[in-house]
C-alpha atoms as one frame of an Amber mdcrd trajectory, in Angstrom:
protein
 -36.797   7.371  64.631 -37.019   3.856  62.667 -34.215   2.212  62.873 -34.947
   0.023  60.033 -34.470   3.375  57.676 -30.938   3.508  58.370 -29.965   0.035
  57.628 -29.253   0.851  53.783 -27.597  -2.105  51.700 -24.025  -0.479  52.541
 -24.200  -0.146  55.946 -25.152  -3.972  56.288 -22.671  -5.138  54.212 -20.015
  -2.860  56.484 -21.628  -4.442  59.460 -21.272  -7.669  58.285 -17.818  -7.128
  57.339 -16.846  -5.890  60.723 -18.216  -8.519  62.382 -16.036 -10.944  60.461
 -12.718  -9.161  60.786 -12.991  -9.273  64.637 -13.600 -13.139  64.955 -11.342
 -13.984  67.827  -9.403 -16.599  66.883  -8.743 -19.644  69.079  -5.085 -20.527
  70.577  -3.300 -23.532  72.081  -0.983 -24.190  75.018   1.601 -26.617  75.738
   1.811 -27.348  79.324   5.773 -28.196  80.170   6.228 -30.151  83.241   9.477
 -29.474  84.213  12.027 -31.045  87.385  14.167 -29.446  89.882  15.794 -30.205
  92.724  15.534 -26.417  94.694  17.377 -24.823  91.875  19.062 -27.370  89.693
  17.173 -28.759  86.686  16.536 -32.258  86.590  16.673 -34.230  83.487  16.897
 -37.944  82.992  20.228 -37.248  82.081  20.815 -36.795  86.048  20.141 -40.358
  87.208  21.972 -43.046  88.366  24.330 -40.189  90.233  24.624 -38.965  93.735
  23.744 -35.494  92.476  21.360 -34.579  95.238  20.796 -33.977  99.471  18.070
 -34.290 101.091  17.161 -32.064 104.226  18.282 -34.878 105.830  21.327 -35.246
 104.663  21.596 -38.553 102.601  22.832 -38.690  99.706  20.336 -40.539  96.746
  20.561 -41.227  93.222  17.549 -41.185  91.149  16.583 -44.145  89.244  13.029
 -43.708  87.815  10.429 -40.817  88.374   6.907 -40.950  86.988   3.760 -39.809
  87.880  -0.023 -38.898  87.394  -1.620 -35.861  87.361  -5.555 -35.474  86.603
  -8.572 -33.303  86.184  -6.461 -30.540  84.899  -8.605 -27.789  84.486  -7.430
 -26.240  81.053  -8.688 -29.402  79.575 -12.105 -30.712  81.521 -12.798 -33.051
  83.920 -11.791 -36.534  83.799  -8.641 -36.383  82.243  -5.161 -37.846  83.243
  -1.636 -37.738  82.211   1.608 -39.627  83.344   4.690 -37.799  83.453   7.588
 -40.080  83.093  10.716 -38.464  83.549  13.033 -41.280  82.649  11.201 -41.482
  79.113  11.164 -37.684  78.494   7.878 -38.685  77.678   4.392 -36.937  78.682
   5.990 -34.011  79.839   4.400 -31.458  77.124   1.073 -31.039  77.003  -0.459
 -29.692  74.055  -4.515 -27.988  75.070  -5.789 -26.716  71.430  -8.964 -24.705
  70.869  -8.837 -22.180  73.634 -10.379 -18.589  73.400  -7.773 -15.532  74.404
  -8.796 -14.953  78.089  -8.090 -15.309  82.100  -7.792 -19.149  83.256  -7.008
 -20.669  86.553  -5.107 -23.820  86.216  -4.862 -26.576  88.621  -4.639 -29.988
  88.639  -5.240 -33.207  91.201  -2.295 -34.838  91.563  -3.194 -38.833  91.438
  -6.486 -39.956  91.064  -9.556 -39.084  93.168 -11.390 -41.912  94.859 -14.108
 -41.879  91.825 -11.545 -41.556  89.160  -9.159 -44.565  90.574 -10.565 -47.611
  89.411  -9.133 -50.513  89.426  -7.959 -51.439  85.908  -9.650 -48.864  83.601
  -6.383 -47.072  82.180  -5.133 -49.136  79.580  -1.980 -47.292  78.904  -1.489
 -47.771  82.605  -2.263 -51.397  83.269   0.632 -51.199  80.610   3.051 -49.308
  82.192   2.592 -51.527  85.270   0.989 -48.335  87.598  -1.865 -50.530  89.448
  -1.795 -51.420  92.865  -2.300 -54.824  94.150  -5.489 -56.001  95.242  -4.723
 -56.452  98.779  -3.692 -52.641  98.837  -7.231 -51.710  97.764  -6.480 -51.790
  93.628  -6.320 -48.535  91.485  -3.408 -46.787  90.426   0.138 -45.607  91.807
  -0.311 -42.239  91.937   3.921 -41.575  91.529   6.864 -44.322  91.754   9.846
 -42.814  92.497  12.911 -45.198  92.870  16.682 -44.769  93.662  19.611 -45.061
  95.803  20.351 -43.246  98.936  23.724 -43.662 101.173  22.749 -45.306 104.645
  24.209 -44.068 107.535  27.191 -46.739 106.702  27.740 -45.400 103.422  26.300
 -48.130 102.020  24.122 -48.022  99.061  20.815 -48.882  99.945  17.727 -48.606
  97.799  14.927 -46.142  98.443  10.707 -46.692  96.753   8.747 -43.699  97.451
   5.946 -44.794  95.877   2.720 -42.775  96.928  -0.920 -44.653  96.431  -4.708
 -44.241  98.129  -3.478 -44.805 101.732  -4.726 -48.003 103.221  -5.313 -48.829
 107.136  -4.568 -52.923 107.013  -5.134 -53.004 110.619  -8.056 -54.850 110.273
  -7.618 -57.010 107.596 -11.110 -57.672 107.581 -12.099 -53.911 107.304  -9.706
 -52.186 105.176  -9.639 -48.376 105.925  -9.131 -45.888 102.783  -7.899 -42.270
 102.970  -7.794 -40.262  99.694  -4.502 -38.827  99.859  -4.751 -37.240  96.085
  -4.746 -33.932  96.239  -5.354 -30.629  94.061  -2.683 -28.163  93.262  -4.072
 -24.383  92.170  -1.042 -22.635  90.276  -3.183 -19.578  89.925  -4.546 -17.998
  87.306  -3.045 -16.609  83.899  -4.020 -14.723  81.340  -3.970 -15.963  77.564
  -3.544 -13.784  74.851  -1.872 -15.903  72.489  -0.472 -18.890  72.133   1.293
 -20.056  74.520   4.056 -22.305  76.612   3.226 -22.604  80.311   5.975 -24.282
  82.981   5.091 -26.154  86.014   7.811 -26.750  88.046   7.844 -29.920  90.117
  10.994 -29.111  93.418  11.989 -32.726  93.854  13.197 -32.078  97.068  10.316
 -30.635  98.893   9.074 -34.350  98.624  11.460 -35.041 101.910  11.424 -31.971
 103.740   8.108 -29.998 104.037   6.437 -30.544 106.642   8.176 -33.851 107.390
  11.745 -34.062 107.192  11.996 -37.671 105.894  14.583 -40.036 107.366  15.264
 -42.627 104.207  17.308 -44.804 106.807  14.053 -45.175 108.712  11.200 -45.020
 105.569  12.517 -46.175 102.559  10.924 -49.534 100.491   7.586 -50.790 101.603
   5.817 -47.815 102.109   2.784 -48.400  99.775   1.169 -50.399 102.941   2.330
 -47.706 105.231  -0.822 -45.832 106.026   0.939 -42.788 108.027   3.768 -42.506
 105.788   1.177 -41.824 102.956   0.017 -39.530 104.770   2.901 -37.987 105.484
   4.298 -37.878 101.592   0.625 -36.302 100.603   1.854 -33.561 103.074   4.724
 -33.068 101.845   3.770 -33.048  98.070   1.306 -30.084  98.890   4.502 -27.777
  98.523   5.864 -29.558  95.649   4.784 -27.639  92.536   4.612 -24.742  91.337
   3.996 -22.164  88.119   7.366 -21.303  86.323   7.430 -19.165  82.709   4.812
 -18.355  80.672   5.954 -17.783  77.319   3.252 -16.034  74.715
């Protein structure tokens, strides 16, 4: 049989017209990066107050909490973000022009070795994020500042600033470890559009794996290769996926 015969004028414009009425139309996202410390929301509202425990028992305030995440994979490669908690800014993410479908999102938290360059992020340069030269240059890739109680009750400050961790043993021959690393949230499905959470547990930053002892690691860490180390551990366990709302 000849198909051509049974294409009459009708039929093709009923094809046509069925072919425009199921056009799937495109959605958008808004990625809200949210704060917690185990179950208690944290806002900037929250700072300056000995609110919070950690697993080892001191006491801290926070002061300021911002941070960078990258190469999230809703958007495309080489892209970045910084979260700043104190300035309620950054913290929604809007992705536009998405087909209805199944996505895996993750994320690097920092900056990979090729992505941290030193002094190619305007906005950051700005916001004062590099690290010094002698630390190797690039970017911070979270500074998180506040007040803990020592083990005098004494208010003592705390700078749990995480960067590319450096090995100055040789001054001469700098060592570099990429302590970045990429968190998979899973994968959701789309069908609209859409408000996804990701939940950031501030305390898992001092207990898991390493229990952290602020009266023993507390300022001058950024020059502290193991204790860079040790916080990209711990961050591995930080975040996770909270409501999707479509």
């Amino acid at each position: 049989m000849n198909m051509k015969n049974l294409l009459t004028p009708l039929s093709i414009a009923f094809l046509l017209l069925s072919s425009c009425t199921n056009t799937v139309e495109n959605i958008s996202i808004n990625l809200n990066f949210t704060q917690n410390w185990d179950t208690m929301p944290v806002t900037n509202q929250d700072f300056n107050e000995f609110k919070f425990s950690t697993a080892n028992g001191e006491k801290i305030s926070i002061e300021r909490l911002r941070y960078v995440i990258s190469n999230i994979s809703l958007v495309g490669d080489k892209n970045y973000t910084l979260i700043d908690v104190g300035e309620n800014s950054g913290s929604l993410l809007n992705i536009n022009n998405l087909t209805p479908g199944s996505y895996k999102i993750t994320f690097v938290f920092g900056f990979q070795d090729e992505d941290n360059t030193d002094g190619i992020y305007q906005d950051l340069n700005t916001a004062s994020f590099n690290v010094p030269g002698m630390l190797g240059g690039g970017y911070h890739y979270m500074q998180f500042d506040g007040k803990y109680k020592n083990e005098n009750d004494e208010d003592s400050n705390f700078n749990y600033h995480t960067i590319r961790a450096v090995d100055k043993t040789n001054p001469d021959n700098l060592i570099f470890e990429d302590t970045s690393f990429e968190v998979d949230l899973g994968t959701v499905i789309l069908t609209n559009n859409a408000e996804i959470e990701i939940k950031m547990n501030i305390a898992e930053w001092f207990k898991n794996p390493n229990t952290w002892d602020l009266n023993q690691l507390n300022t001058v860490l950024m020059p502290n290769f193991n204790a860079q180390k040790m916080m990209s551990e711990n961050g591995k366990s930080v975040f996770s996926l909270g409501e999707v709302n479509q």
